[in-house]
KOLKOL-193872 format. One record per residue (C-alpha): x, y, z; residue in one letter. Coordinates in steps of 0.05 Angstrom, whole numbers, padded with zeros to 5 digits, always signed. Layout:
<atoms>
XYZa/...
</atoms>
This chain:
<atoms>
-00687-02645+00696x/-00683-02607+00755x/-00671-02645+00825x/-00733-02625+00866x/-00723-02571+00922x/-00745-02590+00998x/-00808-02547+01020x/-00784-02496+01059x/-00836-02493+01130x/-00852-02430+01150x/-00806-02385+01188x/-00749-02418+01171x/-00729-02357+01119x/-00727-02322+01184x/-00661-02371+01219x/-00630-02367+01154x/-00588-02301+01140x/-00586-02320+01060x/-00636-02367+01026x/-00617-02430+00998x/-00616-02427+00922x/-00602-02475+00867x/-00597-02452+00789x/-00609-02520+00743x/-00581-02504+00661x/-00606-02575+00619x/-00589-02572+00560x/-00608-02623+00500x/-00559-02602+00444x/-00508-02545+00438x/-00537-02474+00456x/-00505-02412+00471x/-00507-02378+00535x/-00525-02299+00534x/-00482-02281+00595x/-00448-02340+00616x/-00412-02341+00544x/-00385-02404+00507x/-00429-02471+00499x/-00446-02537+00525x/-00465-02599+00489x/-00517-02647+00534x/-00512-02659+00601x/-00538-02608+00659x/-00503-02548+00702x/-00521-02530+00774x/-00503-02475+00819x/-00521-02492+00900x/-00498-02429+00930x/-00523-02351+00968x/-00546-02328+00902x/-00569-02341+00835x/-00533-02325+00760x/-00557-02276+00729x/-00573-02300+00659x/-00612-02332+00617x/-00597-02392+00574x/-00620-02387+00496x/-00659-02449+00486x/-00650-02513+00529x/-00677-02496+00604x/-00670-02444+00659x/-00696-02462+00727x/-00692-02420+00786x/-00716-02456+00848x/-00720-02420+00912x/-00773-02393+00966x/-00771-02324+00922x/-00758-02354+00855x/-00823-02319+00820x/-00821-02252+00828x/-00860-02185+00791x/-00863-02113+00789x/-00911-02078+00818x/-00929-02007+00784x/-00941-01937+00813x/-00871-01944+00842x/-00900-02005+00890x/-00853-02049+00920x/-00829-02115+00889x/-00871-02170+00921x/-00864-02251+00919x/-00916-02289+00881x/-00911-02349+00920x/-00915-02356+00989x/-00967-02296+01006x/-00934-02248+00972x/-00874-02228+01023x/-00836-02162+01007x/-00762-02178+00990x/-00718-02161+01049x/-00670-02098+01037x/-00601-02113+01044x/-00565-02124+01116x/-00497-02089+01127x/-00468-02166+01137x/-00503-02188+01069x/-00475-02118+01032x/-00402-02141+01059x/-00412-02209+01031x/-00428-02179+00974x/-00374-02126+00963x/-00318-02193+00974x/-00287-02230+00922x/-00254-02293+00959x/-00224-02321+00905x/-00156-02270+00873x/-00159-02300+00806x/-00229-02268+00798x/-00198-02201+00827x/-00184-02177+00755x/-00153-02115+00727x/-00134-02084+00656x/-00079-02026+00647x/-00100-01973+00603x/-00050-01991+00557x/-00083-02049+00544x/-00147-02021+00530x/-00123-01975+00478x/-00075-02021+00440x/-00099-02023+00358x/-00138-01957+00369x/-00191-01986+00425x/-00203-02049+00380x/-00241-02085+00433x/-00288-02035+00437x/-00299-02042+00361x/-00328-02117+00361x/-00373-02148+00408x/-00350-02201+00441x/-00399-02247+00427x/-00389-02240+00352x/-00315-02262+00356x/-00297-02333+00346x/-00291-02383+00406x/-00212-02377+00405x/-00215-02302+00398x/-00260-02301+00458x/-00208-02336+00497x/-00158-02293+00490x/-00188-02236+00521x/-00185-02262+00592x/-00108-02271+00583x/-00105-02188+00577x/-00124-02170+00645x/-00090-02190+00709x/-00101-02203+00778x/-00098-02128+00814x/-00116-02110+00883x/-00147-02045+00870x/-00187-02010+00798x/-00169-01945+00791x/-00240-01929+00748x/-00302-01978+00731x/-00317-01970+00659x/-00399-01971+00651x/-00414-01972+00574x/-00459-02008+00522x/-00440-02052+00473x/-00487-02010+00420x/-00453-01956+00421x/-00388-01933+00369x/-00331-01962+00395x/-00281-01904+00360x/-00318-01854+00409x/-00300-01898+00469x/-00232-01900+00440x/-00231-01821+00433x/-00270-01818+00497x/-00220-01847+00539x/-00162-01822+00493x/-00171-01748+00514x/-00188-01774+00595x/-00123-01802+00598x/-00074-01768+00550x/-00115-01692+00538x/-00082-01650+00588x/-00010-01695+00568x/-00013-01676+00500x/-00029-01593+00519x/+00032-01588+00557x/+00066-01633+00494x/+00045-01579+00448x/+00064-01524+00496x/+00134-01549+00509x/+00157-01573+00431x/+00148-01514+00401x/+00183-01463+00458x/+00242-01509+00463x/+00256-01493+00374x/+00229-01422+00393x/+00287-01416+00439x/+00339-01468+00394x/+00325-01417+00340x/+00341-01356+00387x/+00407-01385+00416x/+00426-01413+00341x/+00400-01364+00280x/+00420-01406+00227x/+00405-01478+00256x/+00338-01475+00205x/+00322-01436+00151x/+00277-01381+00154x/+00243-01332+00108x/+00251-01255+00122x/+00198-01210+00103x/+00179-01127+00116x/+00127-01113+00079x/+00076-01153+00108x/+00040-01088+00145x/+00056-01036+00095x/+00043-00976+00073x/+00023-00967+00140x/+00091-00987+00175x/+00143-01031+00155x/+00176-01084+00210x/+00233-01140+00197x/+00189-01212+00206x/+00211-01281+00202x/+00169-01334+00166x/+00188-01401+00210x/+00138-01453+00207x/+00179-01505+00249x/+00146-01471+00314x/+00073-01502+00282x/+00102-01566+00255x/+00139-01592+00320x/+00068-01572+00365x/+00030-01623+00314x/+00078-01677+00313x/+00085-01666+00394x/+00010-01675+00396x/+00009-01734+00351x/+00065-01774+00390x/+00033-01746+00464x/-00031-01784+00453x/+00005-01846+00420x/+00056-01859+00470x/+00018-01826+00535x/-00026-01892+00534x/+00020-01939+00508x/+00059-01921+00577x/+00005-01919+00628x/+00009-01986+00655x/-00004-01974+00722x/-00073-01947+00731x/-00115-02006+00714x/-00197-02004+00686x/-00240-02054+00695x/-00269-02075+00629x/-00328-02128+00633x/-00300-02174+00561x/-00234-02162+00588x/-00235-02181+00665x/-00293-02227+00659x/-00277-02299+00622x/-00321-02305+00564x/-00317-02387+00546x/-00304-02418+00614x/-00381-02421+00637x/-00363-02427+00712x/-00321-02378+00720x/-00361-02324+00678x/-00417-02331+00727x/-00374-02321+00786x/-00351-02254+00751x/-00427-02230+00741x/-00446-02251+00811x/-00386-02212+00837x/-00392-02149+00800x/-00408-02113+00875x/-00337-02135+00895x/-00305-02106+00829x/-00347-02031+00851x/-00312-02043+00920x/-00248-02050+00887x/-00257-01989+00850x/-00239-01913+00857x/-00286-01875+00803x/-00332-01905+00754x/-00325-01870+00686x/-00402-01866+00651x/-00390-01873+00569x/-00453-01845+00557x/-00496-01844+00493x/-00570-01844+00480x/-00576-01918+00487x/-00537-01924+00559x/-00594-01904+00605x/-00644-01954+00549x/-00600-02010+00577x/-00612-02048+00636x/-00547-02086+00655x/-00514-02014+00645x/-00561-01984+00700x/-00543-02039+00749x/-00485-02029+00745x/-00503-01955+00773x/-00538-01976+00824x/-00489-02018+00856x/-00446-01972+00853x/-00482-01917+00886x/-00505-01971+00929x/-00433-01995+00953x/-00398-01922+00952x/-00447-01870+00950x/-00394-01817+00952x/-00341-01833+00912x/-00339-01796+00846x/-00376-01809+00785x/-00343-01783+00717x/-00400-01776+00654x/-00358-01773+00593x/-00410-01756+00527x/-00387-01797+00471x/-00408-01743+00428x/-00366-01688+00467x/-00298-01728+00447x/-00317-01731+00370x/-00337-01648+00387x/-00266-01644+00407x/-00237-01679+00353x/-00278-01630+00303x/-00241-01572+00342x/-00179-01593+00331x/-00188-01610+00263x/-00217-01540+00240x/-00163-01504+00279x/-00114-01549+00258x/-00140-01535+00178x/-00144-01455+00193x/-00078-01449+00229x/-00041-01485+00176x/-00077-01455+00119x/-00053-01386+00140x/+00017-01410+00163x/+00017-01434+00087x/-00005-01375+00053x/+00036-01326+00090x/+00095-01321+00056x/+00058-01316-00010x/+00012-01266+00013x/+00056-01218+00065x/+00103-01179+00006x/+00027-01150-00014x/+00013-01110+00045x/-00031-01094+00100x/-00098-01109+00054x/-00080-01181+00043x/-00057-01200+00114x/-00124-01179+00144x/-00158-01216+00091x/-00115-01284+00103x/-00127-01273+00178x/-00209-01266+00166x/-00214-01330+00124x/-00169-01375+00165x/-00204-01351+00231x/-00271-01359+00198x/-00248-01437+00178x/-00223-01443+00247x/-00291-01415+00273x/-00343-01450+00224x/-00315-01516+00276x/-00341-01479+00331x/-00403-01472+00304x/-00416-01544+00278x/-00396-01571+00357x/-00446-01519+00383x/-00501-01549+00349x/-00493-01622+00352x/-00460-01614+00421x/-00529-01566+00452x/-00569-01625+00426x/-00535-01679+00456x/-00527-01652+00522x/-00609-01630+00518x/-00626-01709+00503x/-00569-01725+00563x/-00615-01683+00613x/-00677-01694+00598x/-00656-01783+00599x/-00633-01758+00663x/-00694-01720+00688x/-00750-01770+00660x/-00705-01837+00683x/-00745-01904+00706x/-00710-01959+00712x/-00771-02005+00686x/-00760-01976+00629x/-00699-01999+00617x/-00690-02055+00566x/-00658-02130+00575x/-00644-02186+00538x/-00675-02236+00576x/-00740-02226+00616x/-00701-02284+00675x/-00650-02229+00673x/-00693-02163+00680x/-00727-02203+00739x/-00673-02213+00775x/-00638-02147+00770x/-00707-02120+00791x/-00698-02152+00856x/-00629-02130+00867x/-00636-02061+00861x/-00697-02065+00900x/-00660-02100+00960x/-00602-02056+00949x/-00648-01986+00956x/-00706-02011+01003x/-00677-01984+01059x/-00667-01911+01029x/-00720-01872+01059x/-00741-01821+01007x/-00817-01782+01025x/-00874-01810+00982x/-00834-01876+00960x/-00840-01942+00986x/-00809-01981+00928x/-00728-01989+00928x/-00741-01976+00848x/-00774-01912+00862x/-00711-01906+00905x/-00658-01916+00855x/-00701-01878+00804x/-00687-01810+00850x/-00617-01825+00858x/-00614-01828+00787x/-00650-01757+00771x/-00622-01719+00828x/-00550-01739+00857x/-00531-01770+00781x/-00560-01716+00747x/-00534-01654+00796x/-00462-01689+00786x/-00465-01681+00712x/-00485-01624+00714x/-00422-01593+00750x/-00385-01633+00708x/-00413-01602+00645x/-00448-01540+00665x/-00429-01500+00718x/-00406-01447+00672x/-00439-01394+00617x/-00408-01427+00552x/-00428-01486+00529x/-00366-01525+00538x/-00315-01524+00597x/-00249-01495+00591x/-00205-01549+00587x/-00244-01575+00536x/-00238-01520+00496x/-00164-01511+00514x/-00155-01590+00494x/-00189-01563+00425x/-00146-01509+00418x/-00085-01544+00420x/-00061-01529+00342x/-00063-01451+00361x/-00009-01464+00409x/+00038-01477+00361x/+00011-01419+00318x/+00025-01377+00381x/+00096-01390+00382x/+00099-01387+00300x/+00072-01315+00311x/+00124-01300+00364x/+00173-01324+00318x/+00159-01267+00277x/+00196-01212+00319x/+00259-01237+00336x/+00290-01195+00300x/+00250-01138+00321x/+00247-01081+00364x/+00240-01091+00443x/+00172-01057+00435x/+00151-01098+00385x/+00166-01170+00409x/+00134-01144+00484x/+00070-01115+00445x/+00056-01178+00406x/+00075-01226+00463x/+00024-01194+00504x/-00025-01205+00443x/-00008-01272+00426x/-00021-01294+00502x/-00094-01263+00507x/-00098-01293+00430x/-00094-01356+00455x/-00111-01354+00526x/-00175-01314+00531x/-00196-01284+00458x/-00201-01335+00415x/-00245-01385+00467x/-00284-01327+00479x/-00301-01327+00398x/-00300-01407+00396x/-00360-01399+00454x/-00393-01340+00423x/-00400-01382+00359x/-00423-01453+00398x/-00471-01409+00423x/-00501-01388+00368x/-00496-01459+00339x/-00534-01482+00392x/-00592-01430+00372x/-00595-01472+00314x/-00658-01519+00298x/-00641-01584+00341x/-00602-01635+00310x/-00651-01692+00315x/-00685-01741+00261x/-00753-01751+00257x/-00751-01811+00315x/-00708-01761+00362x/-00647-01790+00358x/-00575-01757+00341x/-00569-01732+00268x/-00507-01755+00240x/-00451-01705+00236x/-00448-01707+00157x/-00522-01700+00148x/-00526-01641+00199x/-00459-01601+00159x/-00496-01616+00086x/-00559-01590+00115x/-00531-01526+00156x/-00470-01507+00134x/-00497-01445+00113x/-00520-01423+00176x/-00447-01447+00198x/-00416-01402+00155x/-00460-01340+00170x/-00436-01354+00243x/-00369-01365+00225x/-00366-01302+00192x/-00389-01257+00249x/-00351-01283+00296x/-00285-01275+00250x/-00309-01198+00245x/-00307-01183+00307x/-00247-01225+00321x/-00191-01202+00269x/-00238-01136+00243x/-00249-01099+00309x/-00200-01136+00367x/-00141-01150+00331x/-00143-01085+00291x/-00130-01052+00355x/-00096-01100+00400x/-00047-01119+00345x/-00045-01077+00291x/-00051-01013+00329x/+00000-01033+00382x/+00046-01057+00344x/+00055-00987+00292x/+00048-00949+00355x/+00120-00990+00374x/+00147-00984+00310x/+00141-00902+00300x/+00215-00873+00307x/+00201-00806+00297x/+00141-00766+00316x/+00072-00800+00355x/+00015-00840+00330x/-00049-00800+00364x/-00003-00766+00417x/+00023-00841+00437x/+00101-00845+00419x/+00141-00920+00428x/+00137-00930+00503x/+00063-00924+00504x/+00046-00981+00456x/+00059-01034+00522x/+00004-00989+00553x/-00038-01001+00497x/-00034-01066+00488x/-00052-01085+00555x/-00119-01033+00554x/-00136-01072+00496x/-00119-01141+00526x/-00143-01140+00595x/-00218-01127+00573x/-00211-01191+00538x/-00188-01229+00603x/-00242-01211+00636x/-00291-01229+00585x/-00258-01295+00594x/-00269-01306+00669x/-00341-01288+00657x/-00352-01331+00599x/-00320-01398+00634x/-00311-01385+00710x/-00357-01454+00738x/-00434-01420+00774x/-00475-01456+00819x/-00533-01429+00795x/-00528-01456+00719x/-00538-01519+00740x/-00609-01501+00757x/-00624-01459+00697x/-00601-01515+00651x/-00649-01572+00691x/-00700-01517+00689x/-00695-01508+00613x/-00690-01587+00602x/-00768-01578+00650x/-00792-01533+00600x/-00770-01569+00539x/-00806-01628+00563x/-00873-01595+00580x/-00926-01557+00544x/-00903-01492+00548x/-00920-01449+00491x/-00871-01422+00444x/-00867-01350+00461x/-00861-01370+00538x/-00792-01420+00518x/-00773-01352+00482x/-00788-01321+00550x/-00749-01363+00597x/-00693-01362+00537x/-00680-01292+00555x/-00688-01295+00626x/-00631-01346+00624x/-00581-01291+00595x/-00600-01248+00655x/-00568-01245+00720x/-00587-01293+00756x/-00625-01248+00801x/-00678-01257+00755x/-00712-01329+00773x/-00752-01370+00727x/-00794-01384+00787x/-00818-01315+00780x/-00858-01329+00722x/-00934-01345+00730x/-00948-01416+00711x/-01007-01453+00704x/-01020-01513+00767x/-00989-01573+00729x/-00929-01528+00696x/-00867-01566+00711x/-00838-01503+00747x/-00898-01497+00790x/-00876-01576+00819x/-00811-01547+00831x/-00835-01496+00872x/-00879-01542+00915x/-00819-01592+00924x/-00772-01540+00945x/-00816-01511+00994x/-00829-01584+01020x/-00753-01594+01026x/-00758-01528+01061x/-00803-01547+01114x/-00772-01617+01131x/-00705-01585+01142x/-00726-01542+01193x/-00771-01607+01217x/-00701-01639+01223x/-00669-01580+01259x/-00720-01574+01313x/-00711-01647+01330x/-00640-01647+01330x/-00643-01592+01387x/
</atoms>
């Protein structure tokens, strides 16, 4: 039983900077502790300390004794108040108390684990969950991390979601940008090993790949293609096996999971492993924001460093990825394949291998652009409508006491029209959190940033060089002329494409069940992939039907007349051509993906107007006044009183007036 607690006399909360708290576990027979992990057989455990465990103890007994043991929720965003003792507020958190906090005395707590680590077996710790290993199993993942001085990111995730898109998640975080300079380099360094040495691999020559209309000397070499996928392969492989020096913090990993003691000094210290860190990375899903440990762990962040970055990573983005490099991959190898069957038939049956690869390549694009619109719509809107009382926890001992934490940890916030540290927190959440993701993800027209895309395209790389490859043998002209169209190719016209068909994707019904959650990728490709196709097949028309019948084909038998002029254009003017047929391209590109401000309104405007009762013909409405310049404000619209735009208005014009409140006092 539990040792009874002294009364405590009034005012003596008041001498004390930190109330006196004692945490009694009794325990008849073996039970298993939620978050302090492992077991204990009989016997009792106390904790006399600052501050209580958070946890809760499956069967036996939890007691919490203190002055402010009892505590509830008030709703309508009122303030956390003590049941006992005449219901005193809780006291936000001094700057002495938020130092105490942020300090972990003891440096074998101080725990750290290298990325390598992490990502050893293909991310198998984030397959199981640690309570459903054995007890020796469980043991073992302590001995992984080590003691560090400093966490280069915070890893905030839930144990819910698929541990192979953590694994991907973090795999193109830490080794994306390594394995697009991988795939660059391979492939130029045979390029130029074939160039300085003809005959060091064997190639296939071929001239009557564009006839009747004009006949060139090509080179089939596929080794170009082959080294950028095996570079790509062994970048991401060996890229995290090396990274030992940046170190995550993991909770299973730099928290001990059997020894009960020590686990609850972890928990009770997780402000002091936020101190230690740089970033926090956000693995989200829809179940993150539905669970509470993973929105305390938020708030003390943004409690403890307000300003230091915070880096959402979609789950569902990296398996969008992977789906982009698997479709190009497929397209670019297909026609790499088929081309020297195909090329001694002429021009007729180039363009048509060109179509159907691209198409393949493109039918990707479209398939990411739906499931990817959806996700990111459900990300906003969990964003827009969050409430951390909403939020779900294991144990109710648990919830309570994370309650009061956040509330202490906020209180002092001063945010118009809120007097609750929750109600706090919950703006934080829907306006820093949410602005933040937002020019992560969408400060640009497409629906995917650039190096996303360019992380996606990474298989064209290699077909760029195999296309170069071509020409060596070729007129100056002609190796100029196609390396000019190769490099918008790859550089600006094919994202372009790739955006124009997400886009359309995204047009698509949305990808949601019948209880609003994610449609599984197989379900949504037997269910649309005709829709896919149609897109796929536009885009590849005006990809390889309009652009490259001009940039490529047209430039290139303007190089290769020797007698006489193609349209009054003789050799020398096909560079001129090529780059009036390029550039347009380029700047189609910077439109397309150069990051705006104001897109991060439109899209939290949209996510408003998805959410309310808008009528269908009015979404239509705002749909097309999203594609305008942005001269043309939603705001503009006429709205009925409780319209979610009409708020808007009224809160900006209230932010309007108390920054020129604050201006006139400052002078």
């Amino acid at each position: 039983m539990a040792a009874p607690v002294p009364p405590v006399r009034q005012g003596d909360e008041k001498k004390r900077p930190t109330e006196y708290l004692r945490l009694t576990i009794s325990a008849p027979k073996k039970q298993e502790s939620f978050l302090g992990g492992g077991s204990f057989v009989g016997g009792s455990f106390s904790l006399d300390g600052a501050g209580a465990a958070l946890g809760s103890f499956m069967g036996g007994s939890f007691s919490l004794k203190s002055p402010s043991a009892k505590i509830g929720v008030g709703g309508g965003g009122r303030p956390i108040h003590d049941t006992r003792g005449g219901g005193r507020k809780i006291r936000p958190l001094r700057k002495r108390d938020l130092e105490a906090m942020t300090k972990i005395p003891d440096p074998e707590i101080r725990r750290g684990v290298c990325v390598a680590e992490v990502m050893k077996n293909a991310g198998s710790i984030f397959k199981n969950n640690p309570n459903s290993l054995e007890e020796e199993d469980k043991a073992k993942l302590f001995d992984r991390s080590e003691n560090v001085e400093s966490i280069d990111a915070f890893v905030s995730h839930c144990w819910g979601s698929s541990g192979v898109h953590k694994w991907l998640a973090l795999l193109i975080e830490e080794a994306g940008l390594v394995a697009l300079l991988a795939s660059f380099c391979s492939p130029l360094v045979v390029y130029l090993a074939q160039v300085a040495w003809p005959d060091v691999l064997p190639n296939l020559p071929f001239r009557d790949a564009f006839a009747p209309l004009f006949r060139v000397n090509q080179l089939w070499s596929p080794w170009e293609f082959v080294s950028c996928l095996i570079a790509i392969v062994m970048a991401f492989k060996l890229t995290t096996n090396w990274i030992t020096r940046k170190f995550y913090f993991l909770d299973c990993l730099c928290i001990h999971q059997t020894d009960i003691k020590r686990k609850i000094e972890g928990i009770q210290h997780l402000g002091g492993f936020v101190a230690m860190s740089k970033a926090i990375y956000i693995m989200w899903d829809d179940l993150y924001f539905t669970r509470l440990w993973c929105v305390y762990e938020i708030a003390v962040f943004k409690a403890i460093k307000p300003k230091a970055p915070v880096r959402i990573i979609p789950l569902r983005l990296s398996m969008a990825i992977v789906i982009l490099v698997v479709f190009l991959c497929c397209g670019a190898a297909a026609y790499v394949a088929l081309f020297p069957v195909l090329a001694p038939f002429g021009i007729a049956t180039f363009m048509l291998a060109a179509f159907g690869c691209s198409a393949l390549a493109l039918f990707g694009g479209a398939l990411v652009g739906h499931d990817y619109a959806a996700t990111k719509q459900r990300m906003v809107t969990q964003l827009l409508k969050f409430d951390i009382q909403s939020a779900e926890c294991f144990s109710p001992d648990d919830r309570m006491e994370i309650f009061r934490k956040v509330e202490a940890l906020f209180h002092a916030v001063k945010l118009p029209g809120h007097t609750s540290g929750l109600d706090a927190f919950n703006e934080v959440v829907r306006n820093k959190l949410g602005t933040q993701m937002l020019e992560n993800l969408e400060q640009q027209r497409a629906l995917i940033p650039y190096r996303f895309v360019a992380i996606g395209s990474m298989p064209f790389v290699g077909f760029f060089f195999f296309g170069v490859s071509w020409f060596r043998d070729a007129s100056l002209y002609t190796q100029v002329v196609f390396f000019f169209y190769m490099s918008s190719f790859v550089v600006s016209a094919f994202p372009v494409t790739l955006a124009l068909c997400m886009e359309l994707g995204s047009r698509l019904p949305e990808a949601m069940d019948e209880d609003g959650n994610a449609m599984p990728l197989k379900t949504m490709l037997w269910d649309h992939w005709r829709s896919y196709a149609k897109i796929s097949i536009l885009g590849a028309s005006l990809f390889i039907l309009v652009w490259t019948s001009f940039a490529f084909v047209g430039a290139v038998g303007i190089a290769n007349v020797k007698d006489g002029t193609v349209l009054g254009l003789n050799r020398s003017d096909s560079i001129w051509v090529s780059i009036i047929c390029c550039f347009p391209v380029h700047v189609l590109a910077y439109w397309v993906f150069w990051p705006r401000k104001e897109a991060i309104e439109r899209t939290r405007q949209m996510s408003l107007l998805q959410q309310s009762s808008a009528t269908l013909s009015e979404r239509v409405r705002y749909t097309r006044h999203c594609r305008l310049p942005s001269s043309i404000h939603p705001s503009s619209l006429t709205h009925p009183p409780n319209h979610p735009f009409t708020s808007l208005k009224v809160e900006r014009t209230e932010r309007t007036k108390r920054t020129k409140r604050t201006k006139r006092t400052k002078r």
